[in-house]
C-alpha positions, 0 to 999 in steps of 0.5 A: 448491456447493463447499466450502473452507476458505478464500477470499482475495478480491483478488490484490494485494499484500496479498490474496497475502501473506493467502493465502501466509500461510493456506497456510503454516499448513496452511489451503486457500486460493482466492484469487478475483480479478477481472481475468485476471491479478494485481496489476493494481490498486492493487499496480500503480499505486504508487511501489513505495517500501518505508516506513521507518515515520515518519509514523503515528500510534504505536500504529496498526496502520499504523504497528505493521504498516509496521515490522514489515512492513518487517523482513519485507519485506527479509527475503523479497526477500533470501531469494526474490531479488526485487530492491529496494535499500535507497537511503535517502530525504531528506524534506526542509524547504524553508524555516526554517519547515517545520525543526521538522516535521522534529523532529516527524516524528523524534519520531513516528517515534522512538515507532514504533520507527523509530531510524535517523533522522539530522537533516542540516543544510543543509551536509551535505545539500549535500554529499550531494545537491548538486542539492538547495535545502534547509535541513534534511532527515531521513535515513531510511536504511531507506527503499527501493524494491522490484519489486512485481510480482516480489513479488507473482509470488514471494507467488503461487508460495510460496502455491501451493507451499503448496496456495493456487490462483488463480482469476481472472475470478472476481468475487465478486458477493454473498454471505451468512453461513450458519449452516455458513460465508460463502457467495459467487456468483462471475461470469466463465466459471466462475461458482459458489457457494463455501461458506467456512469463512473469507472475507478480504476483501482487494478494495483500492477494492472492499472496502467495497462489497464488505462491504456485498455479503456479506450478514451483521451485519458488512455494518453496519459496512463504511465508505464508500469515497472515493477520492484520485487520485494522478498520477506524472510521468517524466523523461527522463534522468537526475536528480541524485539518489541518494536518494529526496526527500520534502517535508513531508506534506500532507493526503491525501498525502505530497506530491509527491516524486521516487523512484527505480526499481531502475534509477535513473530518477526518477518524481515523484508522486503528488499528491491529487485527490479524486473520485468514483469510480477514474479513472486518466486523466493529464492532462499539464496538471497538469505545471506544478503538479508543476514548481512542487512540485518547484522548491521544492526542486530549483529546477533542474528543466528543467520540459520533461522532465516526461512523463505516466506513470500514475496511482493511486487510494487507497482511502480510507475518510475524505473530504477534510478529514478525518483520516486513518484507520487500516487496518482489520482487521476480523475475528469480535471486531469485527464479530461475523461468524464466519468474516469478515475485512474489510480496509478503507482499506489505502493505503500503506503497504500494500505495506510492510506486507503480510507483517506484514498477512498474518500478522495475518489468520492469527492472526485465523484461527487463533484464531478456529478453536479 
């Protein structure tokens, strides 16, 4: 059996940020993931928007993490030269009713540190956004997009460059706490045993099902995953926008909103669809719906440009009709598991928050070996 001193399960965006993290701090890191390649699950089926930090409850690890993660986040990709451009988005109120959740999404995102905010009265946001039908909108300047993949590429060689590795084709299968570290049996073609003084949990969809596989106390406490399907549509050509539009959030989700890639064109998505188990088919049928969203405030949408692109599952760890939840960093002091590190319910803004969630799982392990 191998021994390490570290394995990050999972080579997303945020299991790479862990793993870079570690490394950093003079840990050795293997990061096992499942498929044959990184970032090929929920780091790859988003909307690659980097999170100014308005709607989260203040005082929660997503709001705390989202905007110190979003500091960190343009910080790295001007340093490591990943592309992202800080366009600023519009989210916007339809109707004279939807006008004071602008109020209260500023008020929230005031208490969560987010300053930036600017309430634009429907003159002004003609003139910003003469396509947009709108009577009042909030502008966060801070929002952006970024090139996941090139990020997840540049987490992946600086953690390397620190002493990480990467196995892939290695499913984690089972594991269990011994009295020496967390013992896991990985798959694929090179199955084996690891012993790890510390295990991070950071499988996405898989994390919950995977808690309960590592047997150990904390396996009691792992939640039960449900799952939000979320569908983007493209449009061919160009739409009239320069900014990133979102409508009021609805539950499960933050409605359907047009965001744009590093080279402009728009993408609208994702919506919600509870279902049993990750899905990611299209169905082009749900174009219609979308167009009805988007009219409400962009009533010039030609419908017929629409086209499938892709679809994305959140890993949630409520159901529908419930609030929704916080992340969940659950490490030693939680769940009383030494060398353990659970993380569950990382949906978005996990991408925005990666660094700083990685810095936090460092600081778990840090402590927790002294």
């Amino acid at each position: 059996m191998e021994t390490v001193d570290t394995v990050v399960i999972g080579a997303g965006v945020v299991g790479l940020a862990c793993a870079h993290s570690l490394a950093r701090a003079g840990r050795e890191v293997v990061i096992v993931e499942r498929e044959t390649a990184f970032g090929t699950g929920i780091s790859a089926r988003n909307s690659e928007v980097i999170h100014a930090g308005l709607y989260y409850p203040p005082g929660s690890l997503k709001a705390r993490l989202c905007v110190e993660g979003r500091r960190r986040l343009y910080a790295w990709c001007a340093e490591h030269g990943v592309s992202h451009a800080r366009c600023g988005k519009l989210v916007v109120a339809s109707t004279e009713a939807q006008l004071p959740a602008l109020q209260a999404i500023a008020q929230r995102a005031h208490a969560n540190g987010v300053r930036d905010l600017r309430l634009i009265e429907a003159d002004e946001l003609a003139a910003l956004e003469p396509a947009l039908a709108a009577r009042g909108a909030l502008l966060s300047p801070s929002t952006g997009i970024v090139d996941s993949h090139g990020l997840m590429l540049s987490l992946l060689g600086e953690a390397e460059r620190h002493g990480a590795m990467l196995a892939l084709g290695s499913p984690v299968l089972e594991g269990h706490a011994a009295t020496d570290g967390i013992v896991l049996c990985t798959g694929g073609e090179a199955a084996a045993e690891l012993r790890a003084k510390w295990v991070i949990n950071a499988a996405g969809l898989d994390a919950p099902g995977l808690g309960r596989a590592i047997r150990a106390p904390a396996a009691a406490q792992a939640p039960q995953a449900h799952y939000a399907r979320g569908v983007y549509f493209g449009y061919a050509g160009r739409a009239p926008f320069s900014r990133l539009i979102y409508p009021i959030p609805e539950p499960g989700g933050l409605g359907v909103h047009l965001t744009l890639d590093l080279g402009g064109q728009a993408k609208f998505g994702p919506d919600v669809e509870w279902i049993d188990a990750p899905d990611y088919t299209v169905d082009a049928a749900r174009a219609a719906r979308f167009a009805s969203a988007i009219r409400r405030w962009w009533p010039a949408l030609d419908a017929g440009r629409l086209q499938p692109g892709y679809a994305g599952v959140r890993p949630k760890i409520v159901g529908p009709g419930e609030a929704d939840a916080d992340f969940r960093i659950d490490g030693p002091a939680a769940h009383g598991t030494p060398g353990l590190v659970h993380l569950y319910g990382i949906e978005s803004p996990g991408l925005t928050a990666a660094l700083a969630i990685g810095e936090q799982v460092a600081a778990i392990v840090a402590d927790g070996a002294r």
